[in-house]
C-alpha positions as CSV (number, residue, x, y, z in Angstrom):
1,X,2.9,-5.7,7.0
2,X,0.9,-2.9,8.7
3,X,-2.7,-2.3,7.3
4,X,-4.4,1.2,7.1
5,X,-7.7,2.8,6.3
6,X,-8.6,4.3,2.8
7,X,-9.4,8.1,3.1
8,X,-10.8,9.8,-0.2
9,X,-10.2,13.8,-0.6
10,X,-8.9,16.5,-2.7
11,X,-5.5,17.3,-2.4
12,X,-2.9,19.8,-4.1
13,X,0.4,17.9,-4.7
14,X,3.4,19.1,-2.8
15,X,5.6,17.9,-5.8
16,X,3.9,18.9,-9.3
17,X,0.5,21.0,-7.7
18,X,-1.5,18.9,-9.4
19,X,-5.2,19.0,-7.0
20,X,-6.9,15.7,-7.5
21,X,-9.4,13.3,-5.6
22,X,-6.7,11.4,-4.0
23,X,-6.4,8.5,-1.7
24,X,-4.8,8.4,1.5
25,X,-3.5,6.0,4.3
26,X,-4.7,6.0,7.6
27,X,-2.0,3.5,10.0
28,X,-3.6,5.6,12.6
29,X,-7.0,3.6,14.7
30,X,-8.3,0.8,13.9
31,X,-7.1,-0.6,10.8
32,X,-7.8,-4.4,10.8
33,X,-11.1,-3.9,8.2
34,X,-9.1,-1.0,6.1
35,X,-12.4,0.6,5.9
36,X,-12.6,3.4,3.2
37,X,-13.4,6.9,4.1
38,X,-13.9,10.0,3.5
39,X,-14.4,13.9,4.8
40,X,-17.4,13.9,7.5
41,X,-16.9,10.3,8.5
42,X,-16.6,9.1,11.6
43,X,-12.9,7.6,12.3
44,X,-12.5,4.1,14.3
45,X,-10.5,3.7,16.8
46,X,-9.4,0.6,18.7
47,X,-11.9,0.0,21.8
48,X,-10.0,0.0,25.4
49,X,-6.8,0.9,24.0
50,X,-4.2,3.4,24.5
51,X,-3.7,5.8,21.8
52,X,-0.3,5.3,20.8
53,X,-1.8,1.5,20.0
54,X,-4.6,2.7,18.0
55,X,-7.0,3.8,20.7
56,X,-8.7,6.9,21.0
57,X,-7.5,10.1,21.8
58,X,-8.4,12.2,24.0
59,X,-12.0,13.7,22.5
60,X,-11.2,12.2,19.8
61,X,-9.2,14.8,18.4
62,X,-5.7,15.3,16.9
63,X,-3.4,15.7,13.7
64,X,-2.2,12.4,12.2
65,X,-0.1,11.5,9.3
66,X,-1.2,10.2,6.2
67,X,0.3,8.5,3.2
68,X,-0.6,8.7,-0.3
69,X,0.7,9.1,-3.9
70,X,-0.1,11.6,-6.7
71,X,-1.6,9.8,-9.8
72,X,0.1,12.9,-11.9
73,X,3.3,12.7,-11.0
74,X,4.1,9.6,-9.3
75,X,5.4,10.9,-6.2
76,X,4.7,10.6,-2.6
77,X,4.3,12.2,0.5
78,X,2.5,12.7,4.0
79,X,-0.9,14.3,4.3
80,X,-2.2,16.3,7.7
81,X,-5.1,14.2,8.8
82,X,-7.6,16.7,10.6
83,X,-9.6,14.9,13.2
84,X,-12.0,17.0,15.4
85,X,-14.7,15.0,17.9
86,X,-14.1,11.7,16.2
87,X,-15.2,13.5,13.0
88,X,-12.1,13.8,9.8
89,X,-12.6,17.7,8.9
90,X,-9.4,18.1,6.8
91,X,-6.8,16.3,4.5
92,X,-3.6,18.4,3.4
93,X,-0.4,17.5,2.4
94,X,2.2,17.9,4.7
95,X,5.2,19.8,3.3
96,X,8.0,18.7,6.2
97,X,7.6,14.9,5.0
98,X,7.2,14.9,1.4
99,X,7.8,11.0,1.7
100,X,9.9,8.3,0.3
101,X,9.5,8.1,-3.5
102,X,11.3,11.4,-3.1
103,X,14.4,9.8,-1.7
104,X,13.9,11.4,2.3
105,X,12.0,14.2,4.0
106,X,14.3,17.4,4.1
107,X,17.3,16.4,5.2
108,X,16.2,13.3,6.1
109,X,18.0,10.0,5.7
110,X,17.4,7.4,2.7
111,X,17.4,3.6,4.1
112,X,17.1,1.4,1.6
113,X,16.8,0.5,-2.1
114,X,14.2,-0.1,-4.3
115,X,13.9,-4.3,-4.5
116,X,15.9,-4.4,-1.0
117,X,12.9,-6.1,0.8
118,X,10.6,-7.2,-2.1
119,X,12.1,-7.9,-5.6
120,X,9.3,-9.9,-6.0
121,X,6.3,-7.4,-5.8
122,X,7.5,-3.2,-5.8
123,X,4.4,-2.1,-4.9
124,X,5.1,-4.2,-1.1
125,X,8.7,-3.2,-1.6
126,X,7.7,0.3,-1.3
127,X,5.2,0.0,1.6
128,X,7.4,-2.0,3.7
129,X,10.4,0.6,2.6
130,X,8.5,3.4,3.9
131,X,7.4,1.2,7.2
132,X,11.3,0.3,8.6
133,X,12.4,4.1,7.3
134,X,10.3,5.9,9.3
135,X,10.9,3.9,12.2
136,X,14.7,4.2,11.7
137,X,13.7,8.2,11.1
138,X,12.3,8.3,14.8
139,X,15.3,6.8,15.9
140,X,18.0,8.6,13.7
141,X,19.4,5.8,12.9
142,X,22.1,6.0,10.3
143,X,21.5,4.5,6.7
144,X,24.3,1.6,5.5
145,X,23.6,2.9,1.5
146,X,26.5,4.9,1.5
147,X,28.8,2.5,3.8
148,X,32.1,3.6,4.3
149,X,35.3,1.1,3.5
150,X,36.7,1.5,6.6
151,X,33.4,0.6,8.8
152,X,31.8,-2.5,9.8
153,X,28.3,-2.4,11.0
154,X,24.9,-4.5,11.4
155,X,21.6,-3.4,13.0
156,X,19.1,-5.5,14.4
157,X,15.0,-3.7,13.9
158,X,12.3,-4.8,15.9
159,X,8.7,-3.8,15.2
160,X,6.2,-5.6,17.4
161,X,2.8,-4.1,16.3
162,X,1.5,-3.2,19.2
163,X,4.7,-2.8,21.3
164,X,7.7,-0.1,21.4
165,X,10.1,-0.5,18.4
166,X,13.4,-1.2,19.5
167,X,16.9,-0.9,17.1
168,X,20.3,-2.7,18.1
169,X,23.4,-1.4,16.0
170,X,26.9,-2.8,16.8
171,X,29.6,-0.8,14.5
172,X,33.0,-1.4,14.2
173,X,36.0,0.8,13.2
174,X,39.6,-1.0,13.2
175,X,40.4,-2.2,16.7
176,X,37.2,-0.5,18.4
177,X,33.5,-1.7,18.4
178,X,30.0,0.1,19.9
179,X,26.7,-0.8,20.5
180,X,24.3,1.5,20.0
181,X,20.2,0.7,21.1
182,X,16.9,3.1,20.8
183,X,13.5,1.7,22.3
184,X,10.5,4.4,20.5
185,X,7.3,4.8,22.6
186,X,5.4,4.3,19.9
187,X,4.3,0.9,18.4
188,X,6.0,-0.7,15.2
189,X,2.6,-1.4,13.7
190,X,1.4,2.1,14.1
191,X,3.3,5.7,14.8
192,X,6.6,5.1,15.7
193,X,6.5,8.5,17.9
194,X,10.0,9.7,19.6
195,X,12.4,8.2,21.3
196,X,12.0,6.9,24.7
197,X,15.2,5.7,25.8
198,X,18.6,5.1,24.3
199,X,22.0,4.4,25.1
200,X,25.7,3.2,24.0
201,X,28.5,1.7,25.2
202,X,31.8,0.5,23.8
203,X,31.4,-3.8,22.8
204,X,34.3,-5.8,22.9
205,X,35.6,-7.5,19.7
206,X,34.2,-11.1,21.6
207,X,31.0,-10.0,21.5
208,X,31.3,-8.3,18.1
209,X,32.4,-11.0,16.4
210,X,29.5,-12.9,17.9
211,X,27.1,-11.2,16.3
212,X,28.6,-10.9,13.4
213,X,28.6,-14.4,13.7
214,X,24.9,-15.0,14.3
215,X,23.7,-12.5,11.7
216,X,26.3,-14.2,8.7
217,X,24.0,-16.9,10.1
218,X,20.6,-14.8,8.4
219,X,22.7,-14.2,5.5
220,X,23.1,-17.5,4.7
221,X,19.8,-19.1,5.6
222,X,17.1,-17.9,3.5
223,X,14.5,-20.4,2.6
224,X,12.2,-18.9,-0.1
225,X,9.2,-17.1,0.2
226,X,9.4,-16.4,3.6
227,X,10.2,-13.0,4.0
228,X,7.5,-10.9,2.1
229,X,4.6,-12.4,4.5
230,X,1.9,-10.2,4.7
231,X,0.6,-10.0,8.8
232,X,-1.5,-8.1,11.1
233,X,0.1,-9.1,14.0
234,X,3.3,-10.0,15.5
235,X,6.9,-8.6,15.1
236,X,8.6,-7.5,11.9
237,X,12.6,-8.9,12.4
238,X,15.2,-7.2,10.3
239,X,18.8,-7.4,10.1
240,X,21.5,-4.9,7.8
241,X,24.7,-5.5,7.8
242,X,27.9,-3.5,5.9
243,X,31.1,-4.8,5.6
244,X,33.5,-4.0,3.3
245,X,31.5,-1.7,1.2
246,X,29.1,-4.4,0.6
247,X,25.6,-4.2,2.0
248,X,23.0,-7.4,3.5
249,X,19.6,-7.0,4.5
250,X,17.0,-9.5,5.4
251,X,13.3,-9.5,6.9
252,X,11.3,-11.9,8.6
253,X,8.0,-11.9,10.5
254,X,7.8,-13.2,14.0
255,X,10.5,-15.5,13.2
256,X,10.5,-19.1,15.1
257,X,13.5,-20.9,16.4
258,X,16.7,-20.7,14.1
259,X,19.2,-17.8,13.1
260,X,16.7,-14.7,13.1
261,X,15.8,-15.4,16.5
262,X,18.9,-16.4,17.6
263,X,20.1,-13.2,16.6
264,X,17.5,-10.9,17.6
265,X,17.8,-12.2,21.2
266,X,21.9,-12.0,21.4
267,X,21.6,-8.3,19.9
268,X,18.5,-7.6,22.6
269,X,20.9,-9.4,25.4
270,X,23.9,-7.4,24.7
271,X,22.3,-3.9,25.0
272,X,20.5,-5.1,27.8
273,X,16.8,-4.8,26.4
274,X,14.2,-7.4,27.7
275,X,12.6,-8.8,25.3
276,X,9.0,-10.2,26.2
277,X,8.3,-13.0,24.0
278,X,6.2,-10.9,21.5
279,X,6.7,-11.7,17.8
C-alpha cells in the first residue's frame, strides 16, 4: 500500500462546513518516513528523481492533491495542497473531487465495495479503495458494480510504484470479444496523472477464453492472508471479473510464480504491453 505524509491545517468541510484542524495525506514527495507537517514547512521531495516519481518540481512549486476525512461528518474528500519554493502555503478542500466515502467525484464512477479488498480491516479497505479507483478514474475505466447480464468482462490493474499504471480489460458480448489497454504517465504508487497511450482491438473467443481461463485460475487460488500486505515498493496486481451478473475481485502484491502472474503476463502479452519485470 502507498504511504503519504501527515499535513496538519484548518479546513472548512466541503460536505457538512464544519472548519476544523484536520489532517491531510500527502502521496505526493517523499513519503517513505510519513513525516507529519504542517503550514510553513518545508515539503520533501525524492532526491534525483523525476517529479511524476516523487521528485521535485520545478522551483519547487505546484498544486497537489490531498486526502483527508472530516471528524464531524465522516466524509471524505481531496484537499488543494499549495506549494510555493518548497514551502506548503495553503490547504483547501477541493470541491471537483469530494472523494470516495461520497460514493464518486461528480459524475465520477464508483469501483468497488466496501470489504471488496479488505474485510478484514475497513480502515485499509478504504485506502486501498480510493488507491485502485483513482487509478481506474485516470483511465476511465468502467466499474463492474452495476454488471450487465448480458456482458462478460475481467480487467487486469497494474500499479508498479514508481512505474506507469497500466489496465488490461477483455469484455465480451454474445459471439464478440475486445480488449481494451491504458498505460497512465503517472506512477501507481503516486499520482496516477492522464493517460499516455491507449488502444483496442477486437480478441478472438481463443484468446478470450484463455484468459478467462487463467484469471478463474486467481479465483480459485487464494491462500490466506496474502492479499492485504502492506508495501512500499513493488507492484499492486489486481484482477475483476463479471460474469453473469456476479462479480470477483482479487489483489496481490508483486505476486511470484503461480496464477496472478501467469495472468498478468497473458493479459500484458495480448495487448501488446512489455512488461519489465517490475513487481
Amino acid at each position: 500500500m502507498s504511504t503519504y505524509n501527515l499535513l496538519r491545517a484548518r479546513i472548512s468541510c466541503p460536505h457538512c462546513g464544519a472548519s476544523s484542524m484536520t489532517l491531510v495525506e500527502c502521496a505526493f514527495g517523499y513519503t517513505a518516513y510519513m513525516v507529519e507537517l504542517s503550514l510553513g514547512s518545508t515539503y520533501p521531495w525524492v532526491p534525483r528523481k523525476a517529479e511524476r516519481n516523487g521528485g521535485r518540481p520545478p522551483d519547487g512549486t505546484g498544486l497537489f492533491d490531498g486526502y483527508a476525512e472530516c471528524d464531524a461528518c465522516d466524509l471524505d474528500f481531496f484537499v488543494d495542497v499549495h506549494i510555493v519554493n518548497d514551502i506548503i502555503v495553503s490547504a483547501s478542500a477541493s470541491l471537483e473531487l469530494p472523494g470516495y466515502k461520497t460514493a464518486a467525484p461528480p459524475g465520477g464512477t464508483v469501483y468497488f465495495d466496501q470489504g471488496d479488498l479488505d474485510p478484514t480491516d475497513a480502515d485499509r479497505d478504504f485506502h486501498v479503495r480510493a488507491w485502485y479507483s483513482r487509478h481506474l478514474s485516470a483511465m476511465d475505466e468502467p466499474s463492474f458494480l452495476s454488471p450487465s447480464q448480458t456482458e462478460e468482462a475481467i480487467r487486469f490493474l497494474w500499479l508498479p510504484t514508481f512505474e506507469h499504471p497500466i489496465s488490461v480489460r477483455a469484455s465480451r458480448v454474445g459471439a464478440v470479444a475486445h480488449l481494451h489497454w491504458t498505460v497512465l504517465d503517472g506512477a501507481g504508487g503516486y499520482d496516477p496523472g492522464v493517460v499516455l497511450r491507449s488502444g483496442s482491438a477486437l480478441l478472438s473467443l481463443r484468446d478470450h477464453d484463455r484468459l478467462l481461463e487463467a484469471v478463474t485460475a486467481v479465483w480459485r487460488w487464494r491462500p490466506p492472508n496474502e492479499d492485504h500486505v502492506m508495501i512500499v515498493d513493488g507492484a499492486q496486481w489486481v484482477f475483476e471479473g463479471v460474469r453473469s451478473g456476479v462479480r470477483h475481485v482479487a489483489h496481490r502484491c508483486s505476486p511470484g510464480e503461480g496464477p496472478f502472474h501467469d495472468a498478468g503476463l497473458l493479459f500484458m502479452e495480448l495487448a501488446g504491453l512489455a512488461w519489465d519485470g517490475v513487481g
